[in-house]
VOLUMMI-442940 format. One line per 3 residues: number of its first residue (from 1); their letters; for each residue x negated, y, z negated of N, C-alpha, C, O. Coordinates in steps of 0.1 Angstrom, whole numbers, padded with zeros to 4 digits. Atoms other than C-alpha are relative to their C-alpha. Example, Ala and Ser with C-alpha at 12.3 -4.5 7.8 and 13.67 -1.06 7.14 Angstrom:
REM residues 2
1	as	-0009,-0012,0000,-0123,-0045,-0078,-0009,0012,0000,-0019,0012,-0007 | 0009,-0011,0000,-0137,-0011,-0071,0008,0011,-0008,0003,0022,-0009 $
//
This chain:
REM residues 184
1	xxx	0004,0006,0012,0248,-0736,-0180,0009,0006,-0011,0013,0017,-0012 | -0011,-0005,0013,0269,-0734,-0212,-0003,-0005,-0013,-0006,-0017,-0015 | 0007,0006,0011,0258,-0736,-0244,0003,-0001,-0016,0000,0008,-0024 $
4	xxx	-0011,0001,0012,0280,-0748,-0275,-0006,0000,-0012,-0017,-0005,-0013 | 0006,-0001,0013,0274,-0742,-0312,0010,-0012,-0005,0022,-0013,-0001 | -0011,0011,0001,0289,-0772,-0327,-0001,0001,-0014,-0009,0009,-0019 $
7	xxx	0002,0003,0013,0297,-0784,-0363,0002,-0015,0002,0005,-0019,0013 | -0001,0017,0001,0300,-0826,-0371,0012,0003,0005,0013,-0009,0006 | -0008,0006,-0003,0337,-0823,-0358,0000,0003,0014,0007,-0004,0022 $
10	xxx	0002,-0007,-0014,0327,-0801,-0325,-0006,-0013,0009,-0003,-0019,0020 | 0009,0006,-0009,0299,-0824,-0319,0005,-0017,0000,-0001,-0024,0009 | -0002,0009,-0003,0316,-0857,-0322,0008,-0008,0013,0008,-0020,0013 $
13	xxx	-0002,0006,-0013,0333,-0862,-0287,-0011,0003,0006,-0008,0002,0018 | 0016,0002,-0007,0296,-0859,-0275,-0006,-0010,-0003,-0014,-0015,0005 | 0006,0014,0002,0288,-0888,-0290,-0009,-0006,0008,-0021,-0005,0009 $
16	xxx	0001,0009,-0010,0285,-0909,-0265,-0014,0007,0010,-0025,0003,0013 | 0012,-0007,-0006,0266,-0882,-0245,-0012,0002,-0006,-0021,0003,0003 | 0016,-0002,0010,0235,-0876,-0274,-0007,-0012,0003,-0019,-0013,0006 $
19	xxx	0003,0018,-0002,0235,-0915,-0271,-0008,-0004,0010,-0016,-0013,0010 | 0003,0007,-0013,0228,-0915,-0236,-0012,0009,0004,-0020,0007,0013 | 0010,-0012,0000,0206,-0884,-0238,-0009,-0001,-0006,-0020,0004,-0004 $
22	xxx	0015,0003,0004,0183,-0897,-0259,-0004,-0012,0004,-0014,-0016,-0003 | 0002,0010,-0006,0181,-0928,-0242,-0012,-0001,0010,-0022,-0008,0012 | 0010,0000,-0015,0168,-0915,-0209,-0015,0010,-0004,-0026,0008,0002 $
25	xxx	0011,-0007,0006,0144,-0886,-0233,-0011,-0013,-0005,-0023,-0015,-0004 | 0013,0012,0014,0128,-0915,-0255,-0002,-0010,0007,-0006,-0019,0000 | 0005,0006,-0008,0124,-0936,-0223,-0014,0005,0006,-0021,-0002,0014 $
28	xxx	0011,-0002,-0009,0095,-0919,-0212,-0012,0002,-0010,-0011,0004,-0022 | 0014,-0004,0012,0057,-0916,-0227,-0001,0013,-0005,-0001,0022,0003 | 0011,0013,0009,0044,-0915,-0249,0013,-0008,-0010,0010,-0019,-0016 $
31	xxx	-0006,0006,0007,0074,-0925,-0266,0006,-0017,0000,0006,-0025,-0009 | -0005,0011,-0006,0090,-0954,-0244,0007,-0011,-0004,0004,-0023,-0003 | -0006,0009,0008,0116,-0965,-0262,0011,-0008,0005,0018,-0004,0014 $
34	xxx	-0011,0012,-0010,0140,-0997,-0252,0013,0001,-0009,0016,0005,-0020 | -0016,0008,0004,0175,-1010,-0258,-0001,0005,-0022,0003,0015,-0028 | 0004,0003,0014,0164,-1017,-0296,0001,0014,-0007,0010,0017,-0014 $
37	xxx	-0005,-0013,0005,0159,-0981,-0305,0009,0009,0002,0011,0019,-0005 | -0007,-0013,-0008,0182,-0963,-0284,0015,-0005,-0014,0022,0003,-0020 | -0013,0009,0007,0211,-0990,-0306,-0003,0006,-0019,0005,0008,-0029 $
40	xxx	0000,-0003,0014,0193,-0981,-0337,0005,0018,-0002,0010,0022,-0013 | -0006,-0012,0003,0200,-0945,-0332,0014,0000,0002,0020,0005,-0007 | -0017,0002,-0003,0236,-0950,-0318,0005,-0006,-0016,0017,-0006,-0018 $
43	xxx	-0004,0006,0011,0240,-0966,-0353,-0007,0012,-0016,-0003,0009,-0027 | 0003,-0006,0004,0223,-0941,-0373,0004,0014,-0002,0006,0019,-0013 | -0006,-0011,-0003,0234,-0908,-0356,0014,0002,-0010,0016,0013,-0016 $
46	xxx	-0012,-0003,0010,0269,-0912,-0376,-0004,0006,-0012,-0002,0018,-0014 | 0004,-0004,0013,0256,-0908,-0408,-0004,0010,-0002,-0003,0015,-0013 | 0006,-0013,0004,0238,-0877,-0401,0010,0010,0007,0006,0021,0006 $
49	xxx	-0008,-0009,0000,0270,-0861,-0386,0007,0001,-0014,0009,0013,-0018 | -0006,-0003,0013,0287,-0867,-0419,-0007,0009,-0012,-0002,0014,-0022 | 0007,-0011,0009,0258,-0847,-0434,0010,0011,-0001,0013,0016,0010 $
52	xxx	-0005,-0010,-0001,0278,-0819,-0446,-0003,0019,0008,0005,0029,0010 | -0001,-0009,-0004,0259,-0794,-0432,-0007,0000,0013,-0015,0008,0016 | 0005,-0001,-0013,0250,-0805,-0397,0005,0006,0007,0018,0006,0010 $
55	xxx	-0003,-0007,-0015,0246,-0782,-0367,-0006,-0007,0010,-0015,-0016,0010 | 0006,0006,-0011,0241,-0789,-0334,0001,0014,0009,0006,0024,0005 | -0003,-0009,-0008,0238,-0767,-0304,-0004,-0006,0016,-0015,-0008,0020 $
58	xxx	0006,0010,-0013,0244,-0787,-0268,0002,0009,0013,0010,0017,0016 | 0001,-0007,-0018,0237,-0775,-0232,0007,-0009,0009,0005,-0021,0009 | -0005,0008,-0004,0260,-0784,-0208,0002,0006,0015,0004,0018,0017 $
61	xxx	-0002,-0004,-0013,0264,-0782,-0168,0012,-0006,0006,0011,-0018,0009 | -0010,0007,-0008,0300,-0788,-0152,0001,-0015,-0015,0002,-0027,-0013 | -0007,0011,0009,0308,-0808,-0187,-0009,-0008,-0002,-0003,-0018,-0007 $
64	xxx	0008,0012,-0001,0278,-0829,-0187,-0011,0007,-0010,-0016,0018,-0008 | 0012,-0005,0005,0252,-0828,-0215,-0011,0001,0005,-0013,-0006,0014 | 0012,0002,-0012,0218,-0819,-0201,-0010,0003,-0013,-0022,0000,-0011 $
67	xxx	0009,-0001,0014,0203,-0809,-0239,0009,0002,-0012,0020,0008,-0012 | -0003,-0004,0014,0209,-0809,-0274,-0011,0001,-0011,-0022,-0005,-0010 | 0014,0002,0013,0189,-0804,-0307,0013,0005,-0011,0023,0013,-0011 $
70	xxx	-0012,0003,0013,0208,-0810,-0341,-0010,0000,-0014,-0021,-0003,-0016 | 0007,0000,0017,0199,-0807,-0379,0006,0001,-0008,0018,0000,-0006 | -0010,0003,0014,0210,-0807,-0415,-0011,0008,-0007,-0023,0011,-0006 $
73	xxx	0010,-0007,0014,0199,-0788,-0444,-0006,-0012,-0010,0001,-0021,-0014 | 0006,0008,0007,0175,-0808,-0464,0002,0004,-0012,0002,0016,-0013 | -0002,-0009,0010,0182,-0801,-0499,-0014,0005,-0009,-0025,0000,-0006 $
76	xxx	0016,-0001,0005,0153,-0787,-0522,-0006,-0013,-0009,-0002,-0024,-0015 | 0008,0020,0009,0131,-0815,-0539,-0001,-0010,0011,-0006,-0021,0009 | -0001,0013,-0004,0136,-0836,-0511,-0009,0006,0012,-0010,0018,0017 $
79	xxx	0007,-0005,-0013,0113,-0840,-0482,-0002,-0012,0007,0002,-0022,0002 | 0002,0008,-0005,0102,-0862,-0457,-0006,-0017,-0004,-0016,-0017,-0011 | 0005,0015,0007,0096,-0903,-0464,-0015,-0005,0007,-0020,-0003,0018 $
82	xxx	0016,0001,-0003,0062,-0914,-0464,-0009,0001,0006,-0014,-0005,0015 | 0009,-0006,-0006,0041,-0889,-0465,-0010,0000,-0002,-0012,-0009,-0011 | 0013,0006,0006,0003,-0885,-0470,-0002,0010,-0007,-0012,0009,-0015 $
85	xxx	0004,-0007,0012,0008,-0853,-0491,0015,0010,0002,0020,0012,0013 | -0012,-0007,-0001,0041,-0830,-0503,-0005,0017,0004,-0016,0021,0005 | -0003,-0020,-0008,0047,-0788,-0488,-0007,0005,-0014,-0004,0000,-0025 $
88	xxx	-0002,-0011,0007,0037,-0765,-0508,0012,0006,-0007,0022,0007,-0001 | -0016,0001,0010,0064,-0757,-0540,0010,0012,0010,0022,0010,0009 | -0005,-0009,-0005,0074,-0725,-0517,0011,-0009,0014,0021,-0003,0017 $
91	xxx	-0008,0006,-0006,0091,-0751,-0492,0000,-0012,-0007,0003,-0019,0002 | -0009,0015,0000,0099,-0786,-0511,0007,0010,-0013,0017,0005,-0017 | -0014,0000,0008,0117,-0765,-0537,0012,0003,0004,0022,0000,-0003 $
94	xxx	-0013,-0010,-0004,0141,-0747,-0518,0007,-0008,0014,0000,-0015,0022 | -0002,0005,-0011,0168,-0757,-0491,-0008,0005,0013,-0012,0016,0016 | 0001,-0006,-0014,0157,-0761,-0453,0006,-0006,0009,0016,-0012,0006 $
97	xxx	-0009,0004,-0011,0167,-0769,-0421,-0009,-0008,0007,-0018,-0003,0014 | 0005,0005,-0007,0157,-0801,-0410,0005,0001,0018,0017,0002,0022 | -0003,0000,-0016,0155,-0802,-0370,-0002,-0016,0007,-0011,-0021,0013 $
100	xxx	0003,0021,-0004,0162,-0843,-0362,-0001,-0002,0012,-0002,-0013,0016 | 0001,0005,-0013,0162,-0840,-0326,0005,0012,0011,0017,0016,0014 | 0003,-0012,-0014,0154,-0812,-0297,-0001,-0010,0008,-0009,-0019,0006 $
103	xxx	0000,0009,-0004,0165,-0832,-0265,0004,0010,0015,0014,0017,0016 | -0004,-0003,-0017,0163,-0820,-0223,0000,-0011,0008,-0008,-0021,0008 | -0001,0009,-0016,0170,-0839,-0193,-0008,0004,0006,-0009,0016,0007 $
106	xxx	0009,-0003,-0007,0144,-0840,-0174,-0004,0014,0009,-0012,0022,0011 | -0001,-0007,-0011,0160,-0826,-0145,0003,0016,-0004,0004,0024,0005 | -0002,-0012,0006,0166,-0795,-0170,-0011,0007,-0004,-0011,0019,-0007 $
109	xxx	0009,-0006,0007,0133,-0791,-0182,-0008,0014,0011,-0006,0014,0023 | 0004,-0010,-0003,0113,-0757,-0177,0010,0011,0008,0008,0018,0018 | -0011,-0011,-0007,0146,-0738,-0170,-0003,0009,-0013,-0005,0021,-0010 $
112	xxx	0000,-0008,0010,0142,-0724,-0209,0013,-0005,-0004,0022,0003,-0008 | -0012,0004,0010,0168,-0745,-0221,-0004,-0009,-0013,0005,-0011,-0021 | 0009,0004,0012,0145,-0764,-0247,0004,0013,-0008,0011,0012,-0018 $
115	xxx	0007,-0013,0009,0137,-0726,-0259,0015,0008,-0005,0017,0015,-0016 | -0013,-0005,0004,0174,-0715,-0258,0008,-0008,-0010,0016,-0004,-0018 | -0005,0008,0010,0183,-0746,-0276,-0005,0001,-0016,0001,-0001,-0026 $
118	xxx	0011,-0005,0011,0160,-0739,-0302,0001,0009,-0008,-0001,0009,-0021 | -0002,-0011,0007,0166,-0708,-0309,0013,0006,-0003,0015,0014,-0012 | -0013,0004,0007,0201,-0711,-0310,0000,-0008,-0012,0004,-0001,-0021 $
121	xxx	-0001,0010,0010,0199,-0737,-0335,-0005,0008,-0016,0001,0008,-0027 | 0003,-0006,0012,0177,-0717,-0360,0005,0016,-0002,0000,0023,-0011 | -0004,-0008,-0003,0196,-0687,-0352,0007,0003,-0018,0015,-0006,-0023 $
124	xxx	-0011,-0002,0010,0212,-0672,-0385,-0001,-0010,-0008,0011,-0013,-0011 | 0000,0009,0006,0203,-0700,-0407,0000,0005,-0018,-0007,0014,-0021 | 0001,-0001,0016,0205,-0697,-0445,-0015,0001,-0009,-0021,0009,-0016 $
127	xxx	0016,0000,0002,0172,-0712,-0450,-0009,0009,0004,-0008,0017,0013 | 0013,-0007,-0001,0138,-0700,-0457,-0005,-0004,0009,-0009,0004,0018 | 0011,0010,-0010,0121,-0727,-0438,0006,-0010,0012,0017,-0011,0008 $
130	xxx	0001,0009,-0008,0126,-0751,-0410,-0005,-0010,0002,-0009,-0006,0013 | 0004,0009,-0003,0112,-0784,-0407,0003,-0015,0011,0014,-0021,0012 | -0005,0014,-0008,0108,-0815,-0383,-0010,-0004,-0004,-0018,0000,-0012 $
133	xxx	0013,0009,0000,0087,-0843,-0375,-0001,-0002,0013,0008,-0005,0020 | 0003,0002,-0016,0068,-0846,-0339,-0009,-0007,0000,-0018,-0005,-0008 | 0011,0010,-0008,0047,-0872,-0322,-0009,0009,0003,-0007,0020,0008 $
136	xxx	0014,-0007,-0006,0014,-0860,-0318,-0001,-0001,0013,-0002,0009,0020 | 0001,0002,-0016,0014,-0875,-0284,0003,0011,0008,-0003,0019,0015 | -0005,-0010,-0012,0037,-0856,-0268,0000,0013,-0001,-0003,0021,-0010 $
139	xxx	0005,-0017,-0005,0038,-0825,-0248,0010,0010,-0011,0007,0022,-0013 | -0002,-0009,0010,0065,-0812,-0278,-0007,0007,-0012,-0004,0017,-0018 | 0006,-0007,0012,0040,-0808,-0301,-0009,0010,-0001,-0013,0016,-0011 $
142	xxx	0013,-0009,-0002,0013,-0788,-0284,0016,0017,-0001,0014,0028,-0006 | -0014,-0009,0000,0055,-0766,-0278,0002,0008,-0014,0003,0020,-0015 | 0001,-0006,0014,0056,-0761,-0315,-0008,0007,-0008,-0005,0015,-0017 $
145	xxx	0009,-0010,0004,0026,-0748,-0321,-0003,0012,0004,-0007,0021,-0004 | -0002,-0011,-0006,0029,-0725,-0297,0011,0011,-0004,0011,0023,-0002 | -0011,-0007,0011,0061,-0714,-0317,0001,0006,-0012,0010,0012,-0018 $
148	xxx	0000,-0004,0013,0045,-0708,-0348,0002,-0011,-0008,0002,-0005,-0019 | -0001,0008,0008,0051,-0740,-0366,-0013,-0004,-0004,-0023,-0004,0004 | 0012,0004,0006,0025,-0752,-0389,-0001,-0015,-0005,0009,-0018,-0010 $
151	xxx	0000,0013,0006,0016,-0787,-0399,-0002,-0002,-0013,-0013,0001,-0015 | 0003,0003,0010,0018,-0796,-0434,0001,-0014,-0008,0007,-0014,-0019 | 0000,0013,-0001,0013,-0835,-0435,0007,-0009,0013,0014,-0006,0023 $
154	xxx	-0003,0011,-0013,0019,-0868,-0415,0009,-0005,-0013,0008,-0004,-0025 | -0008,0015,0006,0046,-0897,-0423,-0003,-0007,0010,-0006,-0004,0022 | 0001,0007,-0007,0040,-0924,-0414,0017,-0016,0000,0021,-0022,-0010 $
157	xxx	-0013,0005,0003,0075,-0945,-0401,-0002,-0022,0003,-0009,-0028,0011 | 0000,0016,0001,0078,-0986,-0406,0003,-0002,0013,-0003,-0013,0016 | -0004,0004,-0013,0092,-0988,-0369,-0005,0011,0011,0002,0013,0021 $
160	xxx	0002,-0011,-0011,0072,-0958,-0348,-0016,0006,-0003,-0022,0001,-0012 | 0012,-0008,0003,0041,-0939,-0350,-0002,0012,-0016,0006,0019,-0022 | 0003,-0011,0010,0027,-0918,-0376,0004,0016,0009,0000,0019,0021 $
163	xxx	-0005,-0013,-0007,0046,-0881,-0371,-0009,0011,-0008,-0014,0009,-0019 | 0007,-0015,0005,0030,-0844,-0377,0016,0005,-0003,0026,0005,0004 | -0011,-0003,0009,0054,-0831,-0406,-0004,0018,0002,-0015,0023,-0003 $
166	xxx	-0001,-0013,-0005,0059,-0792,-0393,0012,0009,-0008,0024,0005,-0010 | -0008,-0006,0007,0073,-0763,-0412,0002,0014,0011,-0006,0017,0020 | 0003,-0015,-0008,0079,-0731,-0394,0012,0013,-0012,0022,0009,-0017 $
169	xxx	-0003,-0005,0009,0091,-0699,-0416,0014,0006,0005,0015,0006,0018 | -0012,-0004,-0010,0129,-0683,-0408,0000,0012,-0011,-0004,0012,-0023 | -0005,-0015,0010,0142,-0644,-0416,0011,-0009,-0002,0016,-0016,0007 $
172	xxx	-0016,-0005,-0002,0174,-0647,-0431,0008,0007,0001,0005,0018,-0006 | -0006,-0009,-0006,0200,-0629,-0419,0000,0009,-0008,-0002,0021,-0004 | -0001,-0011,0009,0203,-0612,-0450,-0010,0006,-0003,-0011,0014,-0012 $
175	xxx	0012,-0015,0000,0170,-0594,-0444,-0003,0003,0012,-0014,0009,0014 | -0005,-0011,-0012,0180,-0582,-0411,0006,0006,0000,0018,0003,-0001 | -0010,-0010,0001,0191,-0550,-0412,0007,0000,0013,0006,-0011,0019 $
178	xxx	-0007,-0004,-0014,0212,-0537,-0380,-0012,0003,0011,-0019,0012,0008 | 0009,0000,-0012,0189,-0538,-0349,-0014,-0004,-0001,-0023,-0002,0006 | 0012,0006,0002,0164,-0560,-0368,-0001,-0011,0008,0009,-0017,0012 $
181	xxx	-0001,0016,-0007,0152,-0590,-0348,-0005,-0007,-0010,-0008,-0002,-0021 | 0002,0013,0007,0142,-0623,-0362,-0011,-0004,0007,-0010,-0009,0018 | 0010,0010,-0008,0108,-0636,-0353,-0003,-0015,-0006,-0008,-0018,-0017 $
184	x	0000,0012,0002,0109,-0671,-0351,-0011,-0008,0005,-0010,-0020,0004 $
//
């Protein structure tokens, strides 16, 4: 297993692989998503590499993606689209790091490559905070809680289910001294 830190120019000969990786992920329940969404993210996904401050961090076996999870700094004031109530001023004023998509292969899951991807990703981040959005449904979200993320409202999206809007808190580096850890 090999596991790359990317920036939008690292991560774009992956393309094709995120594409096809979230294809066979968001094929299964509770999500079960077809042709239609897989095209709308293949058409989407661009835009949020040009986010200037997107990371990624992908797992890879013999050259072949088997996970990724990617994000962007959200800037402060801005937060998730419609939701049923805004964060607390201590996260919508300040930058964070949204997390748009934590993604394993099946045949990868319960190796601890979810948890390495993960934690690579928020590893050293700038931000205070962290944020996604997860399906209640699925087995990610009972994952997150168990992580320390907290819920602080739902959106609800015009093409998907209503999501649990999740914050979770980050050190930054700059209050790690030398042989501090980071609890995340």
């Amino acid at each position: 297993m090999e596991y790359l830190v990317l920036d939008a120019a690292g991560a774009r000969p992956l393309v094709d692989q995120i594409v096809a990786l979230y294809a066979v992920v968001y094929a299964e329940p509770p999500y079960e998503e077809g042709p239609e969404q897989v095209a709308r993210f293949a058409d989407t996904f661009p835009a949020e590499l040009a986010t200037e401050s997107f990371a990624t961090v992908a797992a890879t076996v013999d050259e072949q993606l088997v996970g990724a999870a990617y994000g962007w700094t959200m800037p402060a004031g801005r937060w998730w689209q419609n939701t049923d109530a805004a964060p607390a001023a201590e996260v919508r004023d300040v930058p964070k790091f949204a997390v748009m998509e934590w993604m394993v292969r099946p045949s990868h899951r319960r190796e601890g490559v979810g948890r390495t991807l993960m934690a690579m990703l928020l590893a050293d981040r700038p931000e205070r905070w962290a944020t996604l959005a997860s399906d209640p449904r699925a087995a990610a979200r009972s994952i997150y809680a168990r992580a320390g993320w907290q819920q602080v409202g739902r959106s609800k999206l015009s093409w998907g289910p209503a999501m649990d809007l999740l914050v979770l808190p980050l050190t930054p580096p700059a209050a790690c001294g030398p042989g501090a850890g980071t609890s995340r």
